[in-house]
N, C-alpha and C positions, 0 to 999 in steps of 0.2 A: 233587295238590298242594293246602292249603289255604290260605285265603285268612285264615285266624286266623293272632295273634298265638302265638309259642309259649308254652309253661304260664312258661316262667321268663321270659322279657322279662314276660309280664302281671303277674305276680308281683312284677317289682322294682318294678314301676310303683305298683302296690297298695302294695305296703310301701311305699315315698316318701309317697307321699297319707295314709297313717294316720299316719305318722310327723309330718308335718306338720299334720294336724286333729284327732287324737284317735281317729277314728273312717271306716267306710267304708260309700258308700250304693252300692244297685244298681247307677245305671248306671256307677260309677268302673269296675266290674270290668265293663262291657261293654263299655264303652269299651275300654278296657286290652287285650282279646281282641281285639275286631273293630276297632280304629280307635287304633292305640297313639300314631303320630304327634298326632294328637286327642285321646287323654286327656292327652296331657302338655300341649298347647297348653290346653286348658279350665283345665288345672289352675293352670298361669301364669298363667290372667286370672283364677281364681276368688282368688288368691293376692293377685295388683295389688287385686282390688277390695275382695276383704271382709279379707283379714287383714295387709297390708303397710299401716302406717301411715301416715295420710294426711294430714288437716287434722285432721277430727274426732278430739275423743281415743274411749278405748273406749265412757266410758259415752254417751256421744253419736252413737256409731256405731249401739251396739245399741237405743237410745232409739229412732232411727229405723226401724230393723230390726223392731221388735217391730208395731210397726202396718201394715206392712209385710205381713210374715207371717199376721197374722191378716185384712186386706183381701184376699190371695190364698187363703186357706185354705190355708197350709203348715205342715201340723200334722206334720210330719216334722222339720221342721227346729229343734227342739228343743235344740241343742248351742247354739243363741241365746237360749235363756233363761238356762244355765248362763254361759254368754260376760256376760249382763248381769247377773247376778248377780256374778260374779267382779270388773267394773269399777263394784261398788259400788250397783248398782240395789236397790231395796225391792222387796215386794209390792206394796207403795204406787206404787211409783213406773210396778210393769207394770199395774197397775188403771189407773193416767192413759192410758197407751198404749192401752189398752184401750178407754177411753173417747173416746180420738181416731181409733181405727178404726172404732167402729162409728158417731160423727157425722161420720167421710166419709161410709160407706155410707147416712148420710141424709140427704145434702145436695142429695139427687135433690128433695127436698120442696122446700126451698126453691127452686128451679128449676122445679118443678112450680108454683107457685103465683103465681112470679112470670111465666111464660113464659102461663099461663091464668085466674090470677082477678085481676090487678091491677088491673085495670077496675071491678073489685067491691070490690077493696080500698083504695082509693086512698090511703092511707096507709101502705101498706105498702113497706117499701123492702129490698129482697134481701138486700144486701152489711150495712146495719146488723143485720137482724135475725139473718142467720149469724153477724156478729160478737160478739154481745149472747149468746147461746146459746152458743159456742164459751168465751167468758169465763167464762158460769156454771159450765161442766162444768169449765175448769181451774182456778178461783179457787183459791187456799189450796192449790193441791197442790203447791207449790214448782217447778215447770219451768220453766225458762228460756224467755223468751219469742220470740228464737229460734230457738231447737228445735224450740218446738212449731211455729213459721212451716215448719220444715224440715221438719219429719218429718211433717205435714199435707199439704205440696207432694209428697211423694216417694206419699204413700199414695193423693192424688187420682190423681198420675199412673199408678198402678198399677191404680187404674177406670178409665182413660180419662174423667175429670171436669176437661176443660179450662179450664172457664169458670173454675172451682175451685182448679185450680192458679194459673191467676194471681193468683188473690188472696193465695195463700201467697207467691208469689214478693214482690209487692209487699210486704207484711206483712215477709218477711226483711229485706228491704232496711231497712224503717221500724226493723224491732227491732234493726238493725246487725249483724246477722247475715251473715258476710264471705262472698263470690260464693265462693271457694274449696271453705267447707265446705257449701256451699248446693249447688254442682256436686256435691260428692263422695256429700252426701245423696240426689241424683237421681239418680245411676249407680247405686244399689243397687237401684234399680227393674228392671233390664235383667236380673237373673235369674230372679226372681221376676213379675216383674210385666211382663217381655219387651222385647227390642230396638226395636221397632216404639213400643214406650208411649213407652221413653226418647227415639226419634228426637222422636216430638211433641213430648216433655217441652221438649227441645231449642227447638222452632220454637217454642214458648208465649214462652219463655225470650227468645230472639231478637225475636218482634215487641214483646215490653215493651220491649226495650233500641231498636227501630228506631222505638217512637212516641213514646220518650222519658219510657215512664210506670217510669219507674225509673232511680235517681240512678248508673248503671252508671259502668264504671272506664272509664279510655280503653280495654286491653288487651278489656273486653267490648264496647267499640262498634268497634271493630276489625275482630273476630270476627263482630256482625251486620250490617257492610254489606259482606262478603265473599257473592256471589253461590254459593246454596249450594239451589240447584235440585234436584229429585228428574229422575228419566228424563223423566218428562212435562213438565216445568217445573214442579211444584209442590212446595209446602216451603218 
């Protein structure tokens, strides 16, 4: 007896999923064979998260998605560029994206500098000078500002750059950027950028709201003083 799905259950499964995305990757159809009840379950969350509308509109979704992808190196997933082209993106517009992934991946510097030569620097102050630099790279390119607070937050989260994301988060709030589409920009981290990131994402999320360094909703201070401990107590 085998323990695989049969050719035609994996098959109807496949055909559903192309029928729904355009296209089909590797592991749909391993899934499909070996784990049918679990391709169809992945498929309903990949469905909730990236293609069932949510807060964000499209070109907002894939705005975030684009820095995203290129901070994890998912050069497969390419139907996101077509996707942000379709809700109206430029080349211009993925050159910004562009240029917000790779000043995550270097905001290790500024951390570096302030973590060991501030003593030498003494003028130098962290949070201005990433924000001074952050400015120049998006001046004059038209983004919403935002956006760029969202889609900065969701890309830290995807390095594990904590310190980082809080600043993004504070900065949404500043730019009026609603908690709703600000959540929804952070759950896109959990495919790409792994459950484990987004749990942090979460607890970053939560101690702005429990130190009050964020003008949070009641429904969000609700939420962080709800006891919300990992196995060990921590979290």
């Amino acid at each position: 007896m085998t323990d695989l799905a049969s050719e035609q259950d994996a098959l109807a499964i496949l055909e559903a999923v192309k029928a729904k995305r355009g296209y089909l990757l590797p592991h749909h159809g391993l899934l499909a064979l070996t784990a049918p009840r679990l391709a169809r379950a992945y498929d309903e969350a990949y469905t909730a998260l990236t293609l069932d509308r949510r807060a964000l509109s499209e070109f907002e979704k894939e705005f975030v998605w684009l820095p995203i992808l290129m901070a994890t190196d998912e050069a497969i997933a390419t139907h996101h560029i077509a996707k942000f082209k379709a809700a109206g993106g430029t080349d211009r517009d993925a050159e910004t994206c562009l240029r917000l992934a790779g000043f995550a991946r270097g905001a290790r510097d500024f951390r570096f500098v302030h973590r060991h030569w501030a003593g030498l620097l003494p003028g130098f102050d962290r949070e201005r000078a990433y924000r001074d630099a952050l400015a120049a790279l998006t001046r004059d390119r038209g983004a919403e500002a935002g956006l760029v607070e969202a889609a900065m937050a969701a890309t830290h989260a995807c390095l594990a750059q904590w310190e980082e994301l809080a600043i993004h988060i504070r900065g949404a709030y500043s730019a009026g950027f609603t908690e709703v589409k600000l959540a929804e920009a952070l759950s896109l981290v959990m495919f790409p950028g792994s459950v484990p990131h987004f749990v942090e994402a979460a607890r970053v999320w939560r101690d702005l709201v429990k130190a009050d360094a964020v003008p949070a909703s009641a429904a969000m201070r609700l939420w962080a003083s709800i006891d919300q401990s990992g196995f060990d107590g921590k979290v």
